[in-house]
C-alpha positions as CSV (number, residue, x, y, z in Angstrom):
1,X,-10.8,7.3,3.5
2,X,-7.8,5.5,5.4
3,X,-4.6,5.2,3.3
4,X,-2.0,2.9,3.2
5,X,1.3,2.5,1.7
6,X,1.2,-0.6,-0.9
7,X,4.9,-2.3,-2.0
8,X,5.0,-4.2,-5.2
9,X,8.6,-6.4,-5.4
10,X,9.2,-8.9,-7.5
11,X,11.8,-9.9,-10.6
12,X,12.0,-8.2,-13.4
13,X,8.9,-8.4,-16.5
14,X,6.3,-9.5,-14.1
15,X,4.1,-6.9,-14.8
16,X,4.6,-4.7,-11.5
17,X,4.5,-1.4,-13.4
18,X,1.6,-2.4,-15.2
19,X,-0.7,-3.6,-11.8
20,X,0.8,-0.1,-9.9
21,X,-0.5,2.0,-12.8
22,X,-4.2,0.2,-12.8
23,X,-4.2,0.0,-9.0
24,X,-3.0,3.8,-8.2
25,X,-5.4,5.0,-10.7
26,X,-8.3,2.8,-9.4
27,X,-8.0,3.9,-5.9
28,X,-6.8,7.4,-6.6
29,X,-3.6,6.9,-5.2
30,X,0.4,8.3,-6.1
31,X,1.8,5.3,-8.6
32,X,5.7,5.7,-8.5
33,X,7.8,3.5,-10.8
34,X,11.5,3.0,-9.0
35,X,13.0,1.1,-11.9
36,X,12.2,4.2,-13.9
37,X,14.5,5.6,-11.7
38,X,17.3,3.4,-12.1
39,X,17.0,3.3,-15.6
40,X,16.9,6.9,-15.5
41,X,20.3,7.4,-13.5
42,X,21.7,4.1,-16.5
43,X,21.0,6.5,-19.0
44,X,22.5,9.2,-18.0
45,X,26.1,6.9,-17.1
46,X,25.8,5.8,-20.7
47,X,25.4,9.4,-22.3
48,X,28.4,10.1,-19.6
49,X,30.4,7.6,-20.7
50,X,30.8,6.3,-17.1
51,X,29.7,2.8,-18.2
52,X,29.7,0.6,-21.4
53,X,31.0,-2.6,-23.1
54,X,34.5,-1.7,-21.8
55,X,34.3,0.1,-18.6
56,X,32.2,0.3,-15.5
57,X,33.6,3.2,-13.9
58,X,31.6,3.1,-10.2
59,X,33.3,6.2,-9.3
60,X,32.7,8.7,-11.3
61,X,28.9,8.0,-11.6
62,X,28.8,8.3,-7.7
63,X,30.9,11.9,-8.3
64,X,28.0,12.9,-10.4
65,X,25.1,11.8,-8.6
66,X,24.3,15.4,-7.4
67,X,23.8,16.2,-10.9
68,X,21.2,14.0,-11.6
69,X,17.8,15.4,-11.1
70,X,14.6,12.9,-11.5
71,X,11.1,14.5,-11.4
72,X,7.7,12.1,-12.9
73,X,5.5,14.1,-14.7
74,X,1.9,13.3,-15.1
75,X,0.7,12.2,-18.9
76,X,-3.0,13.1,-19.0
77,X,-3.5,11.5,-22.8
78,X,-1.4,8.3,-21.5
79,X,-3.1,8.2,-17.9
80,X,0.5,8.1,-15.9
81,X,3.5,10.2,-14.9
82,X,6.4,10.0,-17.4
83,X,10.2,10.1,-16.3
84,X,12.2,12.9,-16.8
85,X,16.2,13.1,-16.4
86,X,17.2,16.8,-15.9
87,X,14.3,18.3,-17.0
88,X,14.1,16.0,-20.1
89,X,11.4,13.0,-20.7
90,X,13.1,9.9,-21.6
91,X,10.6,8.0,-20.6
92,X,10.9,5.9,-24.1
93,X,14.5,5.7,-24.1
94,X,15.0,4.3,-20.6
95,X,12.7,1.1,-21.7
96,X,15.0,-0.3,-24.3
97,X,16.7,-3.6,-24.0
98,X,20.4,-1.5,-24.1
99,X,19.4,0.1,-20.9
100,X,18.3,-3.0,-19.5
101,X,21.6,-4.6,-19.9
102,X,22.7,-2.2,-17.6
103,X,20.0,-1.0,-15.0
104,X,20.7,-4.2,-12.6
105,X,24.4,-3.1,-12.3
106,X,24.0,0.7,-11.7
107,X,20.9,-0.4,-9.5
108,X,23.6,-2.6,-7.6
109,X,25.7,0.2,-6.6
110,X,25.4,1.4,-2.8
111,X,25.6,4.6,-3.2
112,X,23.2,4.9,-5.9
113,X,20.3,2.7,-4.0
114,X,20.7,5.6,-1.0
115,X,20.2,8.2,-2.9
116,X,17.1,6.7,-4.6
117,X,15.6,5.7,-1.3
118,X,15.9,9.2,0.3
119,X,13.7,10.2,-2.4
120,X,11.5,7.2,-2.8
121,X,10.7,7.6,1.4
122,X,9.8,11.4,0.7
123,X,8.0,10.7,-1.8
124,X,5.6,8.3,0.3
125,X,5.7,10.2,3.2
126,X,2.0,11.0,3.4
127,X,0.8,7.4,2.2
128,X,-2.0,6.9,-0.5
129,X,1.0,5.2,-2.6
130,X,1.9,2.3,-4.7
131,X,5.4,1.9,-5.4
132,X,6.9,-0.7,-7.3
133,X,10.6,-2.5,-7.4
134,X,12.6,-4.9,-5.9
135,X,13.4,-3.4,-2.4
136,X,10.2,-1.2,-1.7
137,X,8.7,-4.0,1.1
138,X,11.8,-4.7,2.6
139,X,14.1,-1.5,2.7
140,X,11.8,1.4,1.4
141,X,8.8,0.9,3.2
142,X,9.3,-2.2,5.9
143,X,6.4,-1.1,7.6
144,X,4.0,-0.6,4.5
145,X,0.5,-2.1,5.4
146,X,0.3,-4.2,1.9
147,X,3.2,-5.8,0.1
148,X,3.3,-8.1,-2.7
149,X,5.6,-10.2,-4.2
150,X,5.0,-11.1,-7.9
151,X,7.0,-13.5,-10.1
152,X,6.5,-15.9,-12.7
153,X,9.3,-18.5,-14.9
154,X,11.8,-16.8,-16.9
155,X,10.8,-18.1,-20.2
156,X,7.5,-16.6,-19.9
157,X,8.5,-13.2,-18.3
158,X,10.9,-13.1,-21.4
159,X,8.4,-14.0,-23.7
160,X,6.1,-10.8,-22.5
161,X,9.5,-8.2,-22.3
162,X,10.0,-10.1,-26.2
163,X,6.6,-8.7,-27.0
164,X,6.6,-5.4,-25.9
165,X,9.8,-4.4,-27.1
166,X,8.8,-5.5,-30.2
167,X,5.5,-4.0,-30.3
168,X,7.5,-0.9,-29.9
169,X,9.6,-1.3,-33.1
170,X,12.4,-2.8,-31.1
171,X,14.4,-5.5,-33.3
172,X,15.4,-8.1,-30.5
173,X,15.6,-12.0,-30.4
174,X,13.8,-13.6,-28.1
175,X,17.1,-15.6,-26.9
176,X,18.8,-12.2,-26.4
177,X,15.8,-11.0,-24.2
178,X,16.0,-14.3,-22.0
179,X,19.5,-14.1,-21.1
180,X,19.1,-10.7,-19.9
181,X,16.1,-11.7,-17.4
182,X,18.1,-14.4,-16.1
183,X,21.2,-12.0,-15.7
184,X,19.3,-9.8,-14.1
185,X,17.9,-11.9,-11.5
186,X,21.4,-13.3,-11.1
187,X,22.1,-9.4,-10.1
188,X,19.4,-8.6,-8.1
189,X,19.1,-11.7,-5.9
190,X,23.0,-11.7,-5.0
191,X,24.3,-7.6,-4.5
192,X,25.6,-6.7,-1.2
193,X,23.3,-4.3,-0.6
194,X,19.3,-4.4,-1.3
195,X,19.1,-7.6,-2.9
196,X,16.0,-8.6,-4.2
197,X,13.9,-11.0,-1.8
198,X,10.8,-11.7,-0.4
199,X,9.8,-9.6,2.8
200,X,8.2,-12.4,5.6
201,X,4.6,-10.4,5.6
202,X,4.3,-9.7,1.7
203,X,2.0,-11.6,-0.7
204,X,3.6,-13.9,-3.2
205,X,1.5,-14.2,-6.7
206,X,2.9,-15.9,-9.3
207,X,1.1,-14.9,-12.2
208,X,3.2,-17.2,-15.0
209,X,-0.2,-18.5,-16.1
210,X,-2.4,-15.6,-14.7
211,X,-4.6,-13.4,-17.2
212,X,-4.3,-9.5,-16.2
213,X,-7.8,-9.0,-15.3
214,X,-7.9,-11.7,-12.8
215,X,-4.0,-10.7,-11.3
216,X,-5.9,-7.4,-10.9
217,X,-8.8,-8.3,-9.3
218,X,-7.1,-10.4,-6.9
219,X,-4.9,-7.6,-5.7
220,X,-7.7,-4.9,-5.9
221,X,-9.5,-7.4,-3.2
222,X,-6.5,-7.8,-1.2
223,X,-6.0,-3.6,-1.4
224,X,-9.6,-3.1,0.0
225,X,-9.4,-5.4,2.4
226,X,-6.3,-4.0,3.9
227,X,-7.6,-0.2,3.5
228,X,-10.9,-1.3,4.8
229,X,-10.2,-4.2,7.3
């Protein structure tokens, strides 16, 4: 069977991970999750104390970049790989709301984005791959035969980042949750280097009032149609 490399971009809690996970597994591709990544590399500046409340120190995260090793294991009982930081799975730790106060700021950081990117090409190298993010169509894979481009209104993107932390034992306020999606697409639109943006050939689907089964069958189409033209 012919495979292609898909790119999933779009802001954050739209549901990329989500649509990668049930699109990889349906078509028996790789599913990587890039903003595991960068919340991976967050992590570890907090536990280093290279970034908090006080101090953003850009500098000595990018000493210790070397240090940081980032694998994804596969969880057979969950049905996807897991993210591990130095040998470590943190894959529950990396999705709190803390973590997301930071991820757009490391994720901003030149010097972090190339390092990521190295890995994220290799990765791909042999197609039969979604990947999902914010640069994937436009500096990961440019040439990648099928990219999308989801979004939806902040209020409701909140609303489903309110829900799942919560239905994790998470004790947020919505308000809280909403000003951190709007700070983060602040962030990712305007950085220097990657911003976030729509490449010219990619699908846009705004799925603000979009059920998941139909979101999925409309890009499961579009994936078939693209493998099999």
């Amino acid at each position: 069977m012919n495979k292609i490399t898909i790119a999933i971009d779009g802001f954050s809690s739209t549901g990329k991970s989500t649509i990668a996970k049930q699109l990889a597994k349906k078509l028996e591709y790789i599913y990587v999750d890039t903003g595991a990544m960068y919340r991976a590399v967050t992590l570890f500046a907090l536990r280093k104390g290279h970034i908090d409340a006080e101090n953003f120190s850009v500098n000595d995260l990018v000493a210790d970049l070397d240090a940081i090793n980032l694998t994804f294991k596969y969880n057979d009982s969950l049905g996807f790989a897991e993210m591990y930081l130095n040998g470590e799975n943190v894959e529950k730790e990396i999705r709190t709301l803390h973590i997301s106060e930071y991820v757009s700021k490391v994720a901003a950081i030149p010097e972090v984005r190339y390092q990521l990117v190295k890995q994220q090409q290799k990765m791909g190298k042999d197609k039969g791959i979604v990947m999902d993010g914010r640069d994937i169509g436009t500096v990961v894979f440019p040439d990648a035969e099928l990219k999308l481009f989801m979004t939806a209104s902040p209020e409701k993107r909140a609303m489903r980042r309110y829900k799942e932390l919560i239905d994790k034992g998470d004790k947020v306020a919505y308000e809280d949750v909403l000003r951190n999606v709007q700070s983060r697409d602040y962030i990712d639109s305007h950085r220097e280097d990657s911003p976030l943006r729509q490449a010219e050939d990619a699908v846009a689907l705004d799925n603000s009032d979009m059920g998941l089964k139909e979101q999925f069958e409309r890009i499961l189409n579009l994936a078939n149609r693209t493998i099999n033209p």
